[in-house]
C-alpha positions in Angstrom: -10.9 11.8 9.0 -13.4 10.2 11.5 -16.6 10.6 9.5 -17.5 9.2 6.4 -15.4 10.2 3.5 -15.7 10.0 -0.2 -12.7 7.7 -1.7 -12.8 5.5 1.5 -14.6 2.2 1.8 -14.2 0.8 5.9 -15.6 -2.4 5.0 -13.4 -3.4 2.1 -10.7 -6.1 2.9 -6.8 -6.1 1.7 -6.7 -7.7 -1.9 -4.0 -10.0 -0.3 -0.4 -10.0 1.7 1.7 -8.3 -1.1 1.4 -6.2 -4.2 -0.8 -7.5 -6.7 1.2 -6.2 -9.5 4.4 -7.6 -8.3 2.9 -10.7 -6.7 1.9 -11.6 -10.5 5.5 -11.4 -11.9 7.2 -12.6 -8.9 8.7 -9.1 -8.3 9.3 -7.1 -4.5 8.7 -4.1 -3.1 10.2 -1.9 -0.2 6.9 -0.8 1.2 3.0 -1.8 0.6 0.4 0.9 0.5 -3.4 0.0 0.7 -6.3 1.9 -1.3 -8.5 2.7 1.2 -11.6 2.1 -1.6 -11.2 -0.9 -3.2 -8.2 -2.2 -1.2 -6.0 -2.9 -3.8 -2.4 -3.6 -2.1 0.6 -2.0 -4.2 4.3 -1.0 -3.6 5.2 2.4 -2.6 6.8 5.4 -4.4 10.6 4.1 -3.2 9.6 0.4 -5.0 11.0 -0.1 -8.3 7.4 -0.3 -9.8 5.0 2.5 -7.7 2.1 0.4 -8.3 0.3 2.3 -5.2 0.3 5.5 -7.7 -0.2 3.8 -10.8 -3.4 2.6 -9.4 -4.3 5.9 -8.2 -3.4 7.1 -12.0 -5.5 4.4 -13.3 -8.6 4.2 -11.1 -9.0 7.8 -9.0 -9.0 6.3 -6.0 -7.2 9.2 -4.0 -6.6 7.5 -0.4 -3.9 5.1 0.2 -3.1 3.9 4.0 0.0 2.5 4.9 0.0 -1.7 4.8 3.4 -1.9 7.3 2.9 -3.3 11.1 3.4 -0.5 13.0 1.7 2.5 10.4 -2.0 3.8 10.9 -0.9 6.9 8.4 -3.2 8.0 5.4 -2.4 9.7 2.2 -4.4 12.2 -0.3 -3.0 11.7 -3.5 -5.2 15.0 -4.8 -4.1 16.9 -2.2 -0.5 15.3 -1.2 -1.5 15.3 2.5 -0.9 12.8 5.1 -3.6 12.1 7.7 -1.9 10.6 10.9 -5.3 9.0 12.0 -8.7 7.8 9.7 -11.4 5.8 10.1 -10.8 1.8 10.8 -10.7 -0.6 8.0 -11.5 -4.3 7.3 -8.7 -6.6 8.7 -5.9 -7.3 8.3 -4.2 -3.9 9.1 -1.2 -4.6 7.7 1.0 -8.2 5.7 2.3 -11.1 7.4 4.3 -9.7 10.7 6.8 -12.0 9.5 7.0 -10.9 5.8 10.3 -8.2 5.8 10.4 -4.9 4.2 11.4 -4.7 1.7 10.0 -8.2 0.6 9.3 -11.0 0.1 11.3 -12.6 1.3 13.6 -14.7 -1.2 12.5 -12.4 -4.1 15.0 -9.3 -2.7 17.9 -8.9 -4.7 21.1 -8.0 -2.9 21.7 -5.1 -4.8 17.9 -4.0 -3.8 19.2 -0.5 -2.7 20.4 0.6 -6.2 16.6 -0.1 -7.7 14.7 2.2 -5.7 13.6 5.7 -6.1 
């Protein structure tokens, strides 16, 4: 995935640090995931909410790259394929260094392991 591809936008930036859907309602996540088209930031498929997929349900979009420090990986919702390597996108590259996983911070309950999928 070096070329240009349909479903991926290079120049669009990260809507933000966290998921947008939980961000609104003060929820957490374990994981983020980035669209690679319009750069909406949502929690992964373990999260109690999967708003990475509902936005691919919602809007089509069908790449998502990893939003973790660390993770360069990219996913094909169509096809279910992981890509270990694509094309470079806007900064930032991942959320806060300093944000944990799952986060944010002060919004985890302790009991965090019996929500997830």
């Amino acid at each position: 995935m070096s070329q240009a591809i349909e479903g991926i936008d290079p120049a669009v930036p990260p809507s933000g640090p966290g998921c947008v859907e939980c961000e609104a309602v003060q929820g957490w996540w374990v994981h983020l995931r980035r669209c690679a088209q319009c750069g909406h930031i949502g929690c992964c498929d373990t999260s109690p909410e999967q708003h990475a997929s509902r936005h691919f349900a919602a809007t089509g979009h069908p790449f998502i790259r990893s939003y973790e420090p660390g993770e360069e990986w990219f996913w094909d919702f169509r096809t279910e394929e992981m890509f270990a390597e694509g094309p470079e996108l806007a900064p930032p590259q991942h959320h806060p260094a300093d944000q944990p996983a799952p986060g944010p911070r002060g919004r985890v309950p302790s009991d965090w392991r019996d929500h997830i999928h």
